[in-house]
C-alpha positions as CSV (number, residue, x, y, z in Angstrom):
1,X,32.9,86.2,-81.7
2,X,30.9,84.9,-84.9
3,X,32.0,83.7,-87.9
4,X,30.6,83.8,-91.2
5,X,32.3,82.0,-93.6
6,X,32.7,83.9,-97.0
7,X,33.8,82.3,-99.4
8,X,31.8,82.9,-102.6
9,X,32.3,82.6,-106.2
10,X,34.1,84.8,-109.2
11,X,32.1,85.0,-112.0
12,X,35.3,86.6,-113.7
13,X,38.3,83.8,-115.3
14,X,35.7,80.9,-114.9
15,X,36.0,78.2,-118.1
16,X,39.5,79.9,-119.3
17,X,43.0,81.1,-118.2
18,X,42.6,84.8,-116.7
19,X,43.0,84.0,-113.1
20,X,42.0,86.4,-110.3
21,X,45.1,86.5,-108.7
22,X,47.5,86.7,-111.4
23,X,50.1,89.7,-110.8
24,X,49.8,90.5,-114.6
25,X,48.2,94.2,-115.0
26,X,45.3,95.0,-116.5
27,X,45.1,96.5,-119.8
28,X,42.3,98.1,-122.7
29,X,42.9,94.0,-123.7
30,X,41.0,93.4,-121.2
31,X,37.9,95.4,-121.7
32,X,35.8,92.9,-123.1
33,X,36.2,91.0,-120.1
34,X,33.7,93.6,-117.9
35,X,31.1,94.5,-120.4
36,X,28.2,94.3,-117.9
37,X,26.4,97.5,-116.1
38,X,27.3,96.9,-112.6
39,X,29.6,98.1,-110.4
40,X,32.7,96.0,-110.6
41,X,32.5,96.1,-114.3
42,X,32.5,99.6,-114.1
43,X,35.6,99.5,-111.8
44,X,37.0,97.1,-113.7
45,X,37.1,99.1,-117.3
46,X,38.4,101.9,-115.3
47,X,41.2,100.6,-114.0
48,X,41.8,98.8,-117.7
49,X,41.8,101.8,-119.1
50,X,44.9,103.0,-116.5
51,X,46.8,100.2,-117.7
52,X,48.8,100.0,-114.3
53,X,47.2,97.3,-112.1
54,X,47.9,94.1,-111.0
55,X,44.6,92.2,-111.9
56,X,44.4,90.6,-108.4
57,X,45.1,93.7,-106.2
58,X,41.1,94.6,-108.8
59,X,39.8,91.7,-107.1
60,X,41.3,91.8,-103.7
61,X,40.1,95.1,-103.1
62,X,36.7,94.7,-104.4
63,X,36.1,91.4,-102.1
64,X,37.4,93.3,-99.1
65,X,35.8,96.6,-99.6
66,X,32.2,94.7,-100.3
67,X,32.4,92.8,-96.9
68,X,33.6,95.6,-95.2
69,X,31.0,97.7,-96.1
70,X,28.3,95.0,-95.4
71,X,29.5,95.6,-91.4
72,X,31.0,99.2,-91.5
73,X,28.8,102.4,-93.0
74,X,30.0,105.8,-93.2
75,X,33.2,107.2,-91.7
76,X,36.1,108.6,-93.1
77,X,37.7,106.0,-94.8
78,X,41.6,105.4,-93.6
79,X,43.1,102.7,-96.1
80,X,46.6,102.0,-93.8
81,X,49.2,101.3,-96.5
82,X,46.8,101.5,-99.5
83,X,49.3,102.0,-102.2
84,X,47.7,103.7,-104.7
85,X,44.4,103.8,-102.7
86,X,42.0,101.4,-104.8
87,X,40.6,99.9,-101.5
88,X,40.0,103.4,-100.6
89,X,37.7,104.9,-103.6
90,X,36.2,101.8,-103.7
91,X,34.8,102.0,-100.3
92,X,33.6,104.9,-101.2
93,X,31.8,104.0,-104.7
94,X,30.1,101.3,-102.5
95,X,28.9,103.9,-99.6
96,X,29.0,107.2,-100.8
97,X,28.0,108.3,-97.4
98,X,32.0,108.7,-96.5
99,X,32.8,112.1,-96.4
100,X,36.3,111.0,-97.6
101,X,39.2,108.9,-97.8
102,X,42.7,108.6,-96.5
103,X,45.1,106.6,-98.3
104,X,48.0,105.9,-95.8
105,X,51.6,104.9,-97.1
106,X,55.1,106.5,-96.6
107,X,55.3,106.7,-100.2
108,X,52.7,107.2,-103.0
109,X,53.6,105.4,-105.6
110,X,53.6,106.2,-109.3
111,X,50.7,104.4,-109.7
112,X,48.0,106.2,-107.7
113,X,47.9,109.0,-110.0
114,X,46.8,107.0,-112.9
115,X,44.4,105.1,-110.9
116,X,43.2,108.4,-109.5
117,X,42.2,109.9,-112.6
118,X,40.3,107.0,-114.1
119,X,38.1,106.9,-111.2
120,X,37.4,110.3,-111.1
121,X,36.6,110.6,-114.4
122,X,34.5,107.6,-114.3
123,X,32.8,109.3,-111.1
124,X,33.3,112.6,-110.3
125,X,31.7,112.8,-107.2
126,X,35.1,111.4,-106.2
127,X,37.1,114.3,-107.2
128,X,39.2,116.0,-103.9
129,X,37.8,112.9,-101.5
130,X,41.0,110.7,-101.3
131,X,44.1,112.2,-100.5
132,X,47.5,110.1,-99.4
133,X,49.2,110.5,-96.3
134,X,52.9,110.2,-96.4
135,X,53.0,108.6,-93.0
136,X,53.5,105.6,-90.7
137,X,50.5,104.3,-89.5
138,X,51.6,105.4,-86.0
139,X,51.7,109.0,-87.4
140,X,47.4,109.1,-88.2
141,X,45.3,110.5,-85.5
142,X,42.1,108.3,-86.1
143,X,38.3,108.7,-84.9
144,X,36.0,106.4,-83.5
145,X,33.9,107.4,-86.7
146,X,36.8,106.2,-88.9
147,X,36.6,103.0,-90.8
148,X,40.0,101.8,-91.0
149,X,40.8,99.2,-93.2
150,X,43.9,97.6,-94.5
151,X,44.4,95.0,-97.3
152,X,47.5,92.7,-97.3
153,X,49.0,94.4,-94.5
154,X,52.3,92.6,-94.2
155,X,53.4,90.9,-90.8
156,X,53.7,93.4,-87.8
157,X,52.4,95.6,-89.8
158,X,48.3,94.2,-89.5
159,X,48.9,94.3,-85.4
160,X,49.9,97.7,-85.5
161,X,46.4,98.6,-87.8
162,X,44.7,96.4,-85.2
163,X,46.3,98.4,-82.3
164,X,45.4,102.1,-83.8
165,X,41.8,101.2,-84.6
166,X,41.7,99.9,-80.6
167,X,43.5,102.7,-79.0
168,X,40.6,105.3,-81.4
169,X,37.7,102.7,-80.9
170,X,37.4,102.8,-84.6
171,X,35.6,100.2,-86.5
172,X,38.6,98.1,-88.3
173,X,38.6,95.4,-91.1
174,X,42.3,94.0,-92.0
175,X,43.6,91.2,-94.7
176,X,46.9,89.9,-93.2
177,X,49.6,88.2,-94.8
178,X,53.3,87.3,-94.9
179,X,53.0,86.0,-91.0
180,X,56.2,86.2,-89.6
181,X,57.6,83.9,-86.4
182,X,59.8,86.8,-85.1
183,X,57.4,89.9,-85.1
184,X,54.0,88.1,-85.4
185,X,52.5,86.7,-82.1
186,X,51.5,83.2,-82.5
187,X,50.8,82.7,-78.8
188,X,50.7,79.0,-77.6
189,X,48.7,77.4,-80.4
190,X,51.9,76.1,-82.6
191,X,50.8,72.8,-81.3
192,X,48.0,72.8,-82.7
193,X,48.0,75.1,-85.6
194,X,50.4,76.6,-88.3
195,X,52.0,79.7,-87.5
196,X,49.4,81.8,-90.2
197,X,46.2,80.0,-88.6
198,X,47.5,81.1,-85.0
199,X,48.7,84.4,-85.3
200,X,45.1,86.0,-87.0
201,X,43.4,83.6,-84.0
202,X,44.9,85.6,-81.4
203,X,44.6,88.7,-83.7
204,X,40.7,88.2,-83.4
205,X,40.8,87.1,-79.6
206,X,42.6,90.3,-79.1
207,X,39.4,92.4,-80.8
208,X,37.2,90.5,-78.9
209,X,39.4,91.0,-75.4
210,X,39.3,94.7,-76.1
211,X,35.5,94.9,-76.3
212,X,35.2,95.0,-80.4
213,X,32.2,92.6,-82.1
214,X,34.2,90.2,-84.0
215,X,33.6,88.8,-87.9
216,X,35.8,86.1,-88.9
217,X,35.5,85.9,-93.0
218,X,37.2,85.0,-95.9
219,X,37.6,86.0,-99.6
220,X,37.7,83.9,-102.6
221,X,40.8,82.2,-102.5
222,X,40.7,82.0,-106.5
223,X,42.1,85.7,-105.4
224,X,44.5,85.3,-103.1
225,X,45.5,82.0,-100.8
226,X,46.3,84.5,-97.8
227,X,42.3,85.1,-97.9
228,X,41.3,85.5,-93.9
229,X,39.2,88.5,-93.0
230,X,39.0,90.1,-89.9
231,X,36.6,92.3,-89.1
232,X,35.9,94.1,-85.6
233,X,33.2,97.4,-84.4
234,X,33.3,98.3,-81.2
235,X,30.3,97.2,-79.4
């Protein structure tokens, strides 16, 4: 298993008040805030323009998708609980070698439209790429040519990503949060480490037991303090 520790820097809310992680959304206020040519500025007047974002689910998505893709080329995309699919169309801004997307979630919500059309207008080679899926992540027949990824998936919720990817030998990248004592395996590491810490250790000694090539990483946590990354391909 290797770990590179990735932590990095925000060039965005440095010197004044507009923090990454704040829940507040993201508004045609905010324009002036991405008025450079690249990429995430791009993304980020887009999604300005739609006016229905939480500013740190921008950030958390870009961080992910960038060191996902670093590991993870091509596939069909499968975002497991992806809300209104932001992970998703950005993994496929950043390798447009994806034939498509899959946003998974038992419900779409209101949201993804709006975020849907921005993009697509901003980039139409996304147009009819990313679809949702109103399904349980159990529900998805995946490939070994998927990339399946998964951003703040809450408590059981990541193992049950983890476990899909493995049963498909699919390349897999997953965020985890809100650990939870009674449906999150923490193993016997307690002693020695909080109940977060041990359950994504085991998570990533489970990759590794099932014959996966194992990334330990982490985002900014000017984005989000449940930062860990874990990323796995099978080798």
């Amino acid at each position: 298993m290797r770990k590179a520790q990735t932590t990095g820097t925000l060039d965005r809310g440095a010197g004044d008040s507009f923090s990454p992680r704040a829940k507040d959304r993201l508004t045609q206020h905010d324009l002036g805030r991405f008025a450079g040519d690249a990429l995430f500025d791009r993304l980020g007047r887009a999604v300005c323009v739609a006016e229905v974002l939480p500013r740190k689910e921008l950030y958390e998505a870009w961080e992910v998708a960038r060191r996902v893709r670093r590991r993870m080329r091509g596939g069909r995309v499968v975002d497991i609980g992806g809300g209104h699919g932001l992970l998703a169309h950005v993994m496929l801004l950043l390798d447009d070698t994806s034939p498509e997307g899959i946003v998974v979630d038992p419900t779409e919500p209101a949201s993804a439209a709006a975020i849907r059309e921005v993009l697509v207008a901003t980039w139409p080679r996304l147009s009819g790429r990313i679809r949702h899926v109103a399904a349980a992540v159990g529900d998805v027949t995946m490939a070994p040519a998927d990339v399946v990824v998964s951003s703040h998936a809450c408590g059981a919720l990541t193992d049950q990503v983890l476990a899909t990817a493995i049963a498909a030998r699919a390349p897999v990248g997953v965020l985890p949060c809100c650990h939870d004592a009674e449906t999150c395996d923490a193993g016997p590491l307690l002693g020695w480490m909080d109940l977060a810490l041990a359950v994504d250790t085991r998570r990533a000694l489970r990759l590794e037991g099932a014959g996966y090539q194992v990334w330990t990483q982490t985002i900014p946590d000017a984005v989000t303090p449940r930062n860990r990354l874990l990323l796995g391909v099978p080798r």
